[in-house]
MIVEX-515505 format. One record per residue (C-alpha): residue in one letter; x, y, z. Coordinates in Angstrom, 3 decimals, padded with zeros to 6 digits. Layout:
N
{A,{X,Y,Z}},
...
// end
This chain:
347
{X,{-269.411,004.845,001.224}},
{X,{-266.400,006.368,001.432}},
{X,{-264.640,007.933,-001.890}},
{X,{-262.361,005.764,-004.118}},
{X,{-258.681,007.288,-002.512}},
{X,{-260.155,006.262,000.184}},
{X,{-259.540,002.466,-000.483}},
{X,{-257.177,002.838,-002.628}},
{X,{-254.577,004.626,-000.434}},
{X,{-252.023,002.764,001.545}},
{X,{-253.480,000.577,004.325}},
{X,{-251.918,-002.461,005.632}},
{X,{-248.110,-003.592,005.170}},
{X,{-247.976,-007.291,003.079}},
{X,{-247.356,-009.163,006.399}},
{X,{-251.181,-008.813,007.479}},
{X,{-251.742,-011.042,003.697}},
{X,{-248.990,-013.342,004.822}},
{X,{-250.414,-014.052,007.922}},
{X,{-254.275,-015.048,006.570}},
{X,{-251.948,-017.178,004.079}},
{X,{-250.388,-019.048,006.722}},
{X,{-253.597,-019.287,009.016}},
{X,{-255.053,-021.463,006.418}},
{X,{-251.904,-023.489,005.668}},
{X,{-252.014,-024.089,009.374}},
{X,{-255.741,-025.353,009.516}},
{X,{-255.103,-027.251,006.336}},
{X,{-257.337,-025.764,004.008}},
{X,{-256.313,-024.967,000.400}},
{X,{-254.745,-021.769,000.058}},
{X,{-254.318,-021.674,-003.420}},
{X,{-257.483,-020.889,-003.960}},
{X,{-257.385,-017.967,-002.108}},
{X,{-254.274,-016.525,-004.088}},
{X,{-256.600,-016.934,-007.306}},
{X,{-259.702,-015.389,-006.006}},
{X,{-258.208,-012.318,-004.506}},
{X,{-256.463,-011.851,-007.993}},
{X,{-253.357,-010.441,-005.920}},
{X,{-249.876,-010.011,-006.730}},
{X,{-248.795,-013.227,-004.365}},
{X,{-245.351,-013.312,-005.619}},
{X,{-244.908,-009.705,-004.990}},
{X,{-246.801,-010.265,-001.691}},
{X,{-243.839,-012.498,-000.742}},
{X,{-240.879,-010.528,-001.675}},
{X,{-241.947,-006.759,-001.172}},
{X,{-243.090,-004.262,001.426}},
{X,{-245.680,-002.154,-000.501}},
{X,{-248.460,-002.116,001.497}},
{X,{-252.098,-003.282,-000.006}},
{X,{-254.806,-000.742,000.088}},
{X,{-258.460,-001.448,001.360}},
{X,{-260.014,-002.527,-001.839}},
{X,{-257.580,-005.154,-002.057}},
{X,{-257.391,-006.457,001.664}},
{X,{-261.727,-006.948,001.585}},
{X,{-261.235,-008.936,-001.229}},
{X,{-258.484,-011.193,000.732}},
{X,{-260.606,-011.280,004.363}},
{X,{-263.869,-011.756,002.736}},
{X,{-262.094,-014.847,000.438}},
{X,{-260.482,-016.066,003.203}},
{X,{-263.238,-015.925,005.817}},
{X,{-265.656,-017.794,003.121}},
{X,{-262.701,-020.264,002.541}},
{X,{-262.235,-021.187,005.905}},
{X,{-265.753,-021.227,007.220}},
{X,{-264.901,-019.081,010.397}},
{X,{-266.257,-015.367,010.965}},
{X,{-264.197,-015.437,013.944}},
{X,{-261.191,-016.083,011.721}},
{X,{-259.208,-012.623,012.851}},
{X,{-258.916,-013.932,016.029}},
{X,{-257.668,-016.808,014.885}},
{X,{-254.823,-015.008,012.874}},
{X,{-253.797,-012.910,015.719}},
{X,{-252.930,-015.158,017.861}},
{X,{-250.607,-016.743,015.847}},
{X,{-248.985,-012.880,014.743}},
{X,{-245.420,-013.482,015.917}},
{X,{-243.417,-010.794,017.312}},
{X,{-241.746,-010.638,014.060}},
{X,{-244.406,-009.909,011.895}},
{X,{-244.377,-006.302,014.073}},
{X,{-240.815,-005.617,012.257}},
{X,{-238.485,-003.761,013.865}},
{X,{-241.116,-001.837,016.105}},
{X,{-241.832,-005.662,017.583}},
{X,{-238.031,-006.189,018.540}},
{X,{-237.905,-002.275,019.958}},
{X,{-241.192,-004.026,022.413}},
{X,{-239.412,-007.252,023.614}},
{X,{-236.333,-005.573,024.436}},
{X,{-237.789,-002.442,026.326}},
{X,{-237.415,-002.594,030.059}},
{X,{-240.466,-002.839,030.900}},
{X,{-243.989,-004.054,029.361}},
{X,{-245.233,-000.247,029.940}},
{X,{-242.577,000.940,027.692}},
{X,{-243.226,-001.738,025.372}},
{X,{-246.784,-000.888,024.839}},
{X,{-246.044,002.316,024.242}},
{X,{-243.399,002.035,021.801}},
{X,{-245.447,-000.135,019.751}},
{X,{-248.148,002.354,020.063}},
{X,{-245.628,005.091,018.695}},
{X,{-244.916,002.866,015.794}},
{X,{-247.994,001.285,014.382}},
{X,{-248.279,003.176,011.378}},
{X,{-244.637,001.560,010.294}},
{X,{-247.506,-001.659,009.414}},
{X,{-250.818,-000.788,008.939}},
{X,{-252.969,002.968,009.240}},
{X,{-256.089,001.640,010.173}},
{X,{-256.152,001.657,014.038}},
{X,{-253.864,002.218,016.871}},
{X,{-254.178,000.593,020.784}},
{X,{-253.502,003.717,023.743}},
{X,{-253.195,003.332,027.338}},
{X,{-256.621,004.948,028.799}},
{X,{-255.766,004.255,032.139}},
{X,{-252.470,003.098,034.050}},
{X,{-253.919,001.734,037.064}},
{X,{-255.324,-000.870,036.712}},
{X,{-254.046,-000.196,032.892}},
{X,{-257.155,-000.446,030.300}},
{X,{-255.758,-000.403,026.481}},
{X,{-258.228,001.227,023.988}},
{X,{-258.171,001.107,020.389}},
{X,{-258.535,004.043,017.933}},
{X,{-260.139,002.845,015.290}},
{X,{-258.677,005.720,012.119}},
{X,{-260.055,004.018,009.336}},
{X,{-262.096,000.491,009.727}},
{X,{-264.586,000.118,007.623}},
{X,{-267.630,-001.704,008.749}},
{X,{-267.039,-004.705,005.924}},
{X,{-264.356,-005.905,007.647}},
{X,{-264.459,-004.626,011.524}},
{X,{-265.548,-007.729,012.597}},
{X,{-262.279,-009.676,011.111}},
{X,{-259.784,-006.518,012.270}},
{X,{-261.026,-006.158,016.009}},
{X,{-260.400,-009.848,016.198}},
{X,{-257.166,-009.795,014.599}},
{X,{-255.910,-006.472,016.526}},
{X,{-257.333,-007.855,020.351}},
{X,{-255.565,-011.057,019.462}},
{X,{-252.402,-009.672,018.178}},
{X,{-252.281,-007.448,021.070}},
{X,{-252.801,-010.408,023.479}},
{X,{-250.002,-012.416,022.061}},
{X,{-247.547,-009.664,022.203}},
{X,{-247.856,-008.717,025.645}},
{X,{-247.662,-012.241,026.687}},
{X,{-244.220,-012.678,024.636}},
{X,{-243.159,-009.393,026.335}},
{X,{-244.145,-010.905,029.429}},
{X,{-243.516,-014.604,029.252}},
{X,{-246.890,-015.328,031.221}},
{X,{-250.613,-016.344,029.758}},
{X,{-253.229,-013.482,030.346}},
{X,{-256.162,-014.781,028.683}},
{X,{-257.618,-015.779,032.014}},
{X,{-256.788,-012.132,033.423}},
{X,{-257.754,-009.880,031.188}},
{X,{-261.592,-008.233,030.355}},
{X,{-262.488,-007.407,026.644}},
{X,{-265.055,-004.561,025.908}},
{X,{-266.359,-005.205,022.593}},
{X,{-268.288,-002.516,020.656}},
{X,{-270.665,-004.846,018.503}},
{X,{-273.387,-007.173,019.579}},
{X,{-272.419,-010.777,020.669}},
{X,{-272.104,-013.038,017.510}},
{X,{-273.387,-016.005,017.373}},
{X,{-269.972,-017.622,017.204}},
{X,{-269.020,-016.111,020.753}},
{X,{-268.339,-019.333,022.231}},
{X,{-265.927,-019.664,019.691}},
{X,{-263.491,-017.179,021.032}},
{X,{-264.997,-016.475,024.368}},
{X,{-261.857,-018.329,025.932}},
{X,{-259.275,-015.182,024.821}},
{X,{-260.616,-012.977,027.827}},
{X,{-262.075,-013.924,031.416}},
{X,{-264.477,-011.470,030.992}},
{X,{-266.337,-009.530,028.015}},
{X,{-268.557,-006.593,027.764}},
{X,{-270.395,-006.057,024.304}},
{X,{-271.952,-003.201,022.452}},
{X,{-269.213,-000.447,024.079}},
{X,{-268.295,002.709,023.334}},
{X,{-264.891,001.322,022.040}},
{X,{-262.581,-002.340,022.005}},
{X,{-260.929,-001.878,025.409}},
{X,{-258.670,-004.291,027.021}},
{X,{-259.023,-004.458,030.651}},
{X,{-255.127,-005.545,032.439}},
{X,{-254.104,-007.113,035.017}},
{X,{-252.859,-004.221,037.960}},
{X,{-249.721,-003.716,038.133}},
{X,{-248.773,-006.361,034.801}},
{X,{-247.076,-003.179,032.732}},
{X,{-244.357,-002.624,035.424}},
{X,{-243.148,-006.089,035.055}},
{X,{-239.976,-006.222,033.507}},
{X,{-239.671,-007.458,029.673}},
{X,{-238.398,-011.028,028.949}},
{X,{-235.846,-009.339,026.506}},
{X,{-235.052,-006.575,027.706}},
{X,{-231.506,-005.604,026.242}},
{X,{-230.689,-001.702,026.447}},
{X,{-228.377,-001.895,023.182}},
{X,{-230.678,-004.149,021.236}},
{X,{-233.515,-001.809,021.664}},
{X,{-231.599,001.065,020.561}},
{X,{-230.967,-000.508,017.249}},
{X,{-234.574,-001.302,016.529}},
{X,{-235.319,002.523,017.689}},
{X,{-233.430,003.644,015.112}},
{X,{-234.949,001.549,012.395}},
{X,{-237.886,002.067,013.287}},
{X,{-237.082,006.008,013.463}},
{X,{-235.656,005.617,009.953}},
{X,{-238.339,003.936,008.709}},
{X,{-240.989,006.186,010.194}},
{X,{-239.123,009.382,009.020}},
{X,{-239.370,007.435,004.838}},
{X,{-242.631,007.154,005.602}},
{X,{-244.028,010.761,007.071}},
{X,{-242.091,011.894,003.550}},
{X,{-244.004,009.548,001.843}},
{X,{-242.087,006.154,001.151}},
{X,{-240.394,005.406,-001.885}},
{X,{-240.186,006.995,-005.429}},
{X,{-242.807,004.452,-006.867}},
{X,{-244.698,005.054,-003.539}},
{X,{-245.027,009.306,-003.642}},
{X,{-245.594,008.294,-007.573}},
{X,{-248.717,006.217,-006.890}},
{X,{-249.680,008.754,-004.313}},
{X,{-249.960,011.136,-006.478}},
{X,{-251.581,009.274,-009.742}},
{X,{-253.988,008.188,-006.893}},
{X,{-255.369,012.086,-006.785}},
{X,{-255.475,012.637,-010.106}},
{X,{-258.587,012.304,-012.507}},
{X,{-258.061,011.223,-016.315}},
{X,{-256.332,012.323,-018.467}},
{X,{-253.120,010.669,-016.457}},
{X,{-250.539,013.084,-016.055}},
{X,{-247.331,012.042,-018.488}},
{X,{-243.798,010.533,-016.936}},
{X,{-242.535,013.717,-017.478}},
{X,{-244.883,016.486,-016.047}},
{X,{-245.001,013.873,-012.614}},
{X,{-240.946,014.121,-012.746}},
{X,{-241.685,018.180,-012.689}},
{X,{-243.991,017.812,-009.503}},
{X,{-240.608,015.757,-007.864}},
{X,{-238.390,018.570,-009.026}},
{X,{-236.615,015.490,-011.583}},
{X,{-235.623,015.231,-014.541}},
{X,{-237.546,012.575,-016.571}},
{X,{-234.705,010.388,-016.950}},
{X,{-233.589,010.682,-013.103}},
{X,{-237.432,009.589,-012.443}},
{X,{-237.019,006.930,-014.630}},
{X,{-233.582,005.587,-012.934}},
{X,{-235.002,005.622,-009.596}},
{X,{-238.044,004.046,-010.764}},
{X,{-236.014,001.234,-012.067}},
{X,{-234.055,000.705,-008.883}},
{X,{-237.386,000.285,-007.017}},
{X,{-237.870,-002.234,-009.602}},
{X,{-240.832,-000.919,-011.687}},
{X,{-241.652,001.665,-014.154}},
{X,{-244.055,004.426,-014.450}},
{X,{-246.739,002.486,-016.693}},
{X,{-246.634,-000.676,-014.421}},
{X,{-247.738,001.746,-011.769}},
{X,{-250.442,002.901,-013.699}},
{X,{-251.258,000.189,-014.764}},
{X,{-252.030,-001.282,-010.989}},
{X,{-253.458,002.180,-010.330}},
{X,{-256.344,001.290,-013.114}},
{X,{-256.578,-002.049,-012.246}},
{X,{-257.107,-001.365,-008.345}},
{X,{-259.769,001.299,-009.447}},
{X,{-261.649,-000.939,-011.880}},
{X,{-262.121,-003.386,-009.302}},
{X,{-262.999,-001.124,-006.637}},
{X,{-265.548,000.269,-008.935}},
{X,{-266.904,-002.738,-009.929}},
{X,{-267.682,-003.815,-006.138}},
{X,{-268.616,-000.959,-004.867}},
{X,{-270.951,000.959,-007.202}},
{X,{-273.580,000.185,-009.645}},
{X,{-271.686,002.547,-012.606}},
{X,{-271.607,000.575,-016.381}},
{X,{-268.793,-000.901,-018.034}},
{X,{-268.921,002.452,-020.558}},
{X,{-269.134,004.635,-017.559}},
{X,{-265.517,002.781,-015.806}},
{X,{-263.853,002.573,-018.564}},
{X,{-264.712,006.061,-018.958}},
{X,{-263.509,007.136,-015.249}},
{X,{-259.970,005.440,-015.928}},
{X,{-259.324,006.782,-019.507}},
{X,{-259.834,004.601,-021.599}},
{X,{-261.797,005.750,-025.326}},
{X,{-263.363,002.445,-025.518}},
{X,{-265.403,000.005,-023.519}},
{X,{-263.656,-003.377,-025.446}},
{X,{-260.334,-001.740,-024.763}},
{X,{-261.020,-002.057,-021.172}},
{X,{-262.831,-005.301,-020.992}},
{X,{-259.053,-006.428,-023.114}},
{X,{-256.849,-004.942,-020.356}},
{X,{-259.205,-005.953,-017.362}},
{X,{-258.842,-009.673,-018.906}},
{X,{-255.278,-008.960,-018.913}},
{X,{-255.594,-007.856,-015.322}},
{X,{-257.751,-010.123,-014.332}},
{X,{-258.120,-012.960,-015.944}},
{X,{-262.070,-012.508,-016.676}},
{X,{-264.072,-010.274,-017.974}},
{X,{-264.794,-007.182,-015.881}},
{X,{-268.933,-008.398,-015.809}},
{X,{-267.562,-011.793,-014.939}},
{X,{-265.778,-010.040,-011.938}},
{X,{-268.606,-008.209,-010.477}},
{X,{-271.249,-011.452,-011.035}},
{X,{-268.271,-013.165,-009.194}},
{X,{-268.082,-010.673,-006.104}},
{X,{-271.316,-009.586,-005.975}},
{X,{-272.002,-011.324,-002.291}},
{X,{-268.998,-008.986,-001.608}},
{X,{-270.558,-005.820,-002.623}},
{X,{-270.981,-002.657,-000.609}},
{X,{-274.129,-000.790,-002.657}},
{X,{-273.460,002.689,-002.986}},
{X,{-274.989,005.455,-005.310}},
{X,{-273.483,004.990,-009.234}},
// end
């Protein structure tokens, strides 16, 4: 099992929550539930871009695939990804020229909403699309591949304007579930247990030109998404490089004012910047230690004196009082609640 900063570091943009969210909605099962079992932030979900880490998005698949009954659920949520949800590298796609340029723009961009895999053209002729998975972990593989061959699908059919689910081949690097015939209709052809999720094209489909293609238009979304890229390579926001850096410490926390030292700030010029983000420095500890606990509590066998010992805190009950905070529960209650979702590792 991988280490803690591992799952804890930025993953997926809030979009990829939104979408599972609306999923259900759409096969009219009861989300609510599924905002109060993942214990998430849903209203900051909604209204802000700070992407979820691993630890959190397991806990929202794994609720949401038990909710809805479906293994195959990523599939599911993929195809109904609209162009949109890509952001501004989406619009820089539909407006290239053509779907080659497309592909490859939103292969250039993927990190601008999640860092867990990225689709490459292998080949060109006929044109084979291969995904590099960076960082899937096995708990949820099944979901992402879905949700990424899916997503995929739909966007080169908006870019396109044409169906390709009866044109296309689909190497699959797991076994065959036994909820294939479930999804089998996405690709006229499948291979399992490959090397790697390739999608097999049509010859000759990625010179066709794009639906929307608009020279100007596409120039715009270049340079958000250029912008955007550029905040992110220097690490996001304030709060973000903040979290970042809490994230890869060990306690005891570093103070306000020896993390405004690592920024080259002032303590009060940390604190004003922090505020026009919207948060403050103990709020982001605060979700730091609360992201940790939980991660800790699914994914390793340690004691309640032994976590509350990891995040700082002098006393078990003073933890078990902020987790309830947290949490709503208990922090034993929590793992007794998740423990189908555990990952054993060594304590």
């Amino acid at each position: 099992m991988p280490s803690a900063p591992y799952w804890l570091g930025p993953a997926v943009h809030p979009v990829y929550a939104r979408l599972v969210y609306a999923e259900l909605l759409r096969q009219g099962l009861n989300a609510t539930q599924l905002q109060t079992d993942s214990a998430l932030d849903w209203q900051r979900l909604l209204h802000d871009n700070h992407f979820l880490n691993l630890n959190q998005l397991q806990t929202l698949l794994l609720q949401a695939v038990a909710l809805s009954g479906q293994p195959w659920l990523g599939f599911a949520v993929g195809m109904h990804t609209d162009v949109s949800a890509h952001g501004p590298a989406g619009y820089a796609a539909v407006t290239a020229s053509t779907l080659k340029e497309g592909i490859l723009l939103s292969e250039r961009y993927a990190s601008l909403r999640q860092h867990l895999a990225r689709f490459r053209l292998e080949s060109v002729e006929p044109p084979v699309l291969v995904l590099d998975e960076l960082k899937v972990p096995d708990t949820l593989r099944e979901y992402l591949l879905g949700h990424f061959v899916t997503g995929m699908l739909r966007l080169l059919e908006t870019l396109g304007g044409q169906p390709l689910q009866q044109l296309i081949g689909i190497d699959w690097p797991l076994a065959r579930p036994d909820w294939w015939t479930e999804v089998e209709g996405y690709a006229a052809r499948w291979r399992f247990g490959s090397d790697a999720l390739r999608i097999h094209l049509p010859q000759g489909l990625l010179q066709q030109p794009c639906l929307g293609a608009d020279a100007d238009a596409c120039a715009q979304a270049l340079r958000d998404c250029e912008h955007q890229l550029d905040r992110q390579q220097r690490c996001g926001s304030m709060s973000e490089r903040i979290k970042l850096r809490l994230l890869r410490c060990e306690p005891p926390y570093p103070t306000l004012a020896e993390l405004a030292a690592q920024e080259n700030l002032s303590a009060r010029t940390l604190i004003r910047h922090l505020h026009s983000e919207g948060t403050r420095y103990q709020v982001l500890l605060d979700d730091l230690r609360s992201e940790q606990a939980t991660w800790l509590l699914l994914h390793s066998e340690l004691s309640m004196e032994r976590i509350a010992e990891r995040l700082g805190y002098q006393d078990t009950s003073n933890f078990s009082r902020t987790f309830r905070r947290w949490h709503g529960c208990a922090p034993r209650d929590y793992r007794l609640r998740h423990q189908s979702q555990q990952v054993p590792t060594a304590g």
